[in-house]
C-alpha positions in Angstrom: 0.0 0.0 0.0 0.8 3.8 -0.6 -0.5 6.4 1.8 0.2 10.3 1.4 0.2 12.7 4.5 -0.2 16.1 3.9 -0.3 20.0 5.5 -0.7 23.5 4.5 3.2 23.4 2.8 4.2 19.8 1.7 2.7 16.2 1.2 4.4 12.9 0.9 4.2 9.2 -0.1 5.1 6.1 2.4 5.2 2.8 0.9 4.0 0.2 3.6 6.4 -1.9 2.1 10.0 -0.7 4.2 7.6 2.0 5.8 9.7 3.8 2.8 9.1 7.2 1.7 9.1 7.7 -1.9 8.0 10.7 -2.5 8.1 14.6 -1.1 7.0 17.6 -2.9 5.8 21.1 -2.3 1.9 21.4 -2.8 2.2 24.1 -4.9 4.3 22.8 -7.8 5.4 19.2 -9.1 9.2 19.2 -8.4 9.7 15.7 -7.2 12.9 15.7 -4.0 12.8 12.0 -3.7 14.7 9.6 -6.2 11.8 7.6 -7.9 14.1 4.6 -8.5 15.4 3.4 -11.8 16.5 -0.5 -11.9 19.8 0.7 -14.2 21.0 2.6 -11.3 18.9 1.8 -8.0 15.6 1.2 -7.3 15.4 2.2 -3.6 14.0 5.4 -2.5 14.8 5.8 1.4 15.0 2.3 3.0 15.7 2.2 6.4 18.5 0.1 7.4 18.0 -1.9 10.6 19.4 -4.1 12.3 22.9 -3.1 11.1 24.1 -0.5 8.8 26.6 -1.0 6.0 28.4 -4.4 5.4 29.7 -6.5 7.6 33.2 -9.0 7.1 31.9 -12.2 5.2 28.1 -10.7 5.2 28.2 -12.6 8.9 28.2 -12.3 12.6 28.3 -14.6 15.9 26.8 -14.1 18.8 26.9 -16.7 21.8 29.5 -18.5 19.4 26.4 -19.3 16.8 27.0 -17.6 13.1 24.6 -15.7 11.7 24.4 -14.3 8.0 22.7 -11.5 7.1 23.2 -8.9 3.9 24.2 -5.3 3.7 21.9 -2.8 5.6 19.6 -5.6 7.1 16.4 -6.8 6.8 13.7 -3.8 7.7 13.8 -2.4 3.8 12.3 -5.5 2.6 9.5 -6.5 5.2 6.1 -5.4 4.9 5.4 -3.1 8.0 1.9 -2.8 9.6 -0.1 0.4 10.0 -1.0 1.8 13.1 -1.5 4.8 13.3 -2.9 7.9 10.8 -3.9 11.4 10.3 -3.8 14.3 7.7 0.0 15.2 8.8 1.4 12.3 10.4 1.8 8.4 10.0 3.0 5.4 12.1 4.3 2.2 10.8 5.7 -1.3 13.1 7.4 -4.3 12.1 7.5 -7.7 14.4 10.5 -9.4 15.0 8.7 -13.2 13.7 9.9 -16.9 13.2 12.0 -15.7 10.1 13.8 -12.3 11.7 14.7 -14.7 14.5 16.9 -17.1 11.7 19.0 -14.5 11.3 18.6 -12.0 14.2 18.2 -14.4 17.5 16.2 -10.8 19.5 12.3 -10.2 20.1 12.4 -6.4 19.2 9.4 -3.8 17.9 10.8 -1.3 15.2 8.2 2.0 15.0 9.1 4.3 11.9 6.9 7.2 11.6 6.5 10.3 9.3 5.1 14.2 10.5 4.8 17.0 8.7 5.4 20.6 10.3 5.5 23.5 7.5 8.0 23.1 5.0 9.7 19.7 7.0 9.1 16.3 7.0 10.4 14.4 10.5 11.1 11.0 10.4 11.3 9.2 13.8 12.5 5.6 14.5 11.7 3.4 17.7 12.6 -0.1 18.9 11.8 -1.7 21.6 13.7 -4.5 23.4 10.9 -6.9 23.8 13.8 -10.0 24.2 14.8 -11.4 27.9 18.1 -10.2 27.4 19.8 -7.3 26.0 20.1 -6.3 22.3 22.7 -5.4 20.1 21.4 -3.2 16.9 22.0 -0.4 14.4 19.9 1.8 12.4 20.3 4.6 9.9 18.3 6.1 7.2 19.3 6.1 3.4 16.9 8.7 1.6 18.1 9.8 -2.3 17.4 12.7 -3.6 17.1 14.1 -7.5 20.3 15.1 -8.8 19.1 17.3 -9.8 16.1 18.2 -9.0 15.1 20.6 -12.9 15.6 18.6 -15.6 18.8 19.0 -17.5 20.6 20.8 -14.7 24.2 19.9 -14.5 25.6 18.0 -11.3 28.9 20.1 -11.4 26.4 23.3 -10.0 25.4 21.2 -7.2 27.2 21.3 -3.5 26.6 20.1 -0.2 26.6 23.0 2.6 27.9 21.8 6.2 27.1 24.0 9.5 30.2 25.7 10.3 32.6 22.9 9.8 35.9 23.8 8.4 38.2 20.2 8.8 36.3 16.5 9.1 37.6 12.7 8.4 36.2 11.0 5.4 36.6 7.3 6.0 36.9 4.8 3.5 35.3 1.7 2.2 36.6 -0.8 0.6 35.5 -3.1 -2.3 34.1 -5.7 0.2 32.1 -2.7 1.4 34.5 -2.7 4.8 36.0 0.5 6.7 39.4 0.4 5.9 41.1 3.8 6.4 40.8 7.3 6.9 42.1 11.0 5.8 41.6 14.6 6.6 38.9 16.5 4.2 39.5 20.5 4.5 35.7 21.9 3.8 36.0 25.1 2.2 34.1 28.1 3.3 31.5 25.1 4.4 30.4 24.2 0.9 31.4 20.6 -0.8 31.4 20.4 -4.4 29.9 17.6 -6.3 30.8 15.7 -9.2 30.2 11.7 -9.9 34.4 11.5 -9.0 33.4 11.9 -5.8 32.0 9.0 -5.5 34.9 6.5 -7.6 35.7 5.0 -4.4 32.3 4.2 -2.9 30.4 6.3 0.1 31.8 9.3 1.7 31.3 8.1 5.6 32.2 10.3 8.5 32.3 10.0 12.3 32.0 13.6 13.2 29.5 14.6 15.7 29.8 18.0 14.7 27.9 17.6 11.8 24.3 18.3 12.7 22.8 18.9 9.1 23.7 18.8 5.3 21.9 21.3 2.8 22.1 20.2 -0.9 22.3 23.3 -3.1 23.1 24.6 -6.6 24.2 27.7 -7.9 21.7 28.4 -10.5 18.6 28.9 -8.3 17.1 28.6 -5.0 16.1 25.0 -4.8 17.5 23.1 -1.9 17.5 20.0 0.6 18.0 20.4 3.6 18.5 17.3 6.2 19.3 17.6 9.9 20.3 14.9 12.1 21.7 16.3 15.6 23.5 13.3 17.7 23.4 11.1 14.6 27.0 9.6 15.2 27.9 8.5 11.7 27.0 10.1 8.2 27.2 8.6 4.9 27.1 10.4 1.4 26.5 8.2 -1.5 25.9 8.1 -5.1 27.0 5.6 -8.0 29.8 7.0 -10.3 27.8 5.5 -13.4 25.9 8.6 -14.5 23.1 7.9 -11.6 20.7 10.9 -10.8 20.6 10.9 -7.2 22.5 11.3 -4.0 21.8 9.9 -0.7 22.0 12.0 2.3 22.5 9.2 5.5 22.3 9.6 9.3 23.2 6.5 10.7 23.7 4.9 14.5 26.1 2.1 13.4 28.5 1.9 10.2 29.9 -1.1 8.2 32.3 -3.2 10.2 35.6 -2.4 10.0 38.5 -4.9 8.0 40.0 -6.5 10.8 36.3 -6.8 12.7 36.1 -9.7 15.2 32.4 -10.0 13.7 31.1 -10.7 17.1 28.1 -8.7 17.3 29.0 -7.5 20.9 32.3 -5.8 19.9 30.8 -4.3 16.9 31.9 -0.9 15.9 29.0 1.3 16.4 26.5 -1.0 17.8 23.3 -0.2 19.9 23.3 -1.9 23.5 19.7 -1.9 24.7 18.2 -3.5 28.0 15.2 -5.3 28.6 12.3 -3.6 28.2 14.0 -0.4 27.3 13.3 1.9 24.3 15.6 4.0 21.8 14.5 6.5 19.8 16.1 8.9 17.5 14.9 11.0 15.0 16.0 12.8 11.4 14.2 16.0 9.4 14.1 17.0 6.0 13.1 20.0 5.2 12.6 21.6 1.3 
């Protein structure tokens, strides 16, 4: 099913498949933000990526000395989520950890993902719930894409990312298994990041800055912009493909791929979520256009 929320300013599309959004637009003109998808390049619009974010060594992990195998970014993207909640501005979506989750993912946990519109923003929130006897190890992390660009026939080269005041950062690097496997200094100039499809040659741009409270993609040709804020969001990744693909992802993520000389136990991984019984976590991202 697709369901649209909408206010005074904005309206946008959830898929109840992935509780993904796929769609965000102004009400007063059609310019599409989100990425509609496009099997040649990628045919994802924002899934969430829960229980772990990124890759990890030998898509596997042990926990309690049993393996486990589980692919990049989890499973949450491709489960249908159930409704539960709805108005005009606002919608609420859960997934059930169930006999199948529990083959790869041995905790009883609820996931919440919901969607609110306040003026020109959209807010994403995410909950889970540790519903297991024991504690639970987790990540989570959003993956929206955008249009690049957003007007037809605009050049990429025009576009930029704007940071908040930061000057200096580390970019970390992934390798071709998708692992962490170094790190250098990026200078940001006058706060802006130019983009071009180079950028991307050697996979995700991923920082661990805590600094960084908010992106803005811009051009310099007219006044459109994206605007994403993520405060206390550890980890940050910036991804397109170098193939000609028209979109960029803009991620805030609790947890990141493991790195190349990961133990892969779940308890030591880099990143990772620790909750208790019965307790909650909660986090929550914004969009704003």
């Amino acid at each position: 099913m697709n369901y649209e929320i909408k206010n005074n300013f904005i309206k946008a599309k959830i898929k109840s498949f992935g509780a993904e959004l796929n769609s965000l637009q102004k009400n007063d003109n059609d310019l599409e933000y989100i990425w509609q998808g496009n099997k040649e390049f990628w045919n994802r619009h924002s899934p969430i990526l829960f229980p772990i974010v990124g890759r990890l060594k030998n898509d596997s992990y042990f926990y309690k000395n049993q393996k486990y195998n589980m692919t990049q970014h989890g499973f949450a993207r491709d489960k249908e989520f159930e409704l539960v909640n709805q108005k005009e501005d606002f919608i609420e979506f859960r997934l059930k950890s169930d006999e199948k989750t529990f083959e790869i993912y041995p905790f009883s946990f609820e996931l919440y993902l919901s969607y609110k519109l306040e003026f020109s923003k959209l807010i994403i929130s995410y909950k889970v719930i540790n519903k297991s006897d024991e504690k639970i190890f987790f990540s989570i992390g959003a993956h929206p894409a955008f249009n690049w660009g957003l007007i037809k026939n605009e050049k990429k080269e025009n576009y930029f990312l704007e940071f908040d005041d930061i000057k200096q950062t580390k970019r970390y690097f992934l390798n071709d298994l998708g692992l962490v496997y170094k790190n250098e200094d990026l200078e940001i100039i006058e706060n802006k990041m130019p983009l071009n499809e180079g950028l991307f040659k050697n996979d995700a741009l991923v920082f661990n800055d805590l600094n960084i409270k908010n992106v803005s993609l811009k051009n310099t040709k007219n006044d459109n912009f994206i605007k994403v804020n993520f405060d206390n969001f550890p980890y940050l990744g910036i991804w397109s493909k170098p193939s000609g693909a028209p979109f960029i992802c803009i991620e805030p993520w609790f947890g990141v791929a493991d790195e190349k000389n990961s133990t892969q136990n779940l308890e030591d991984k880099k990143g990772i979520i620790i909750l208790e019984k019965d307790e909650v976590f909660s986090c929550f991202y914004s969009i704003e256009v």
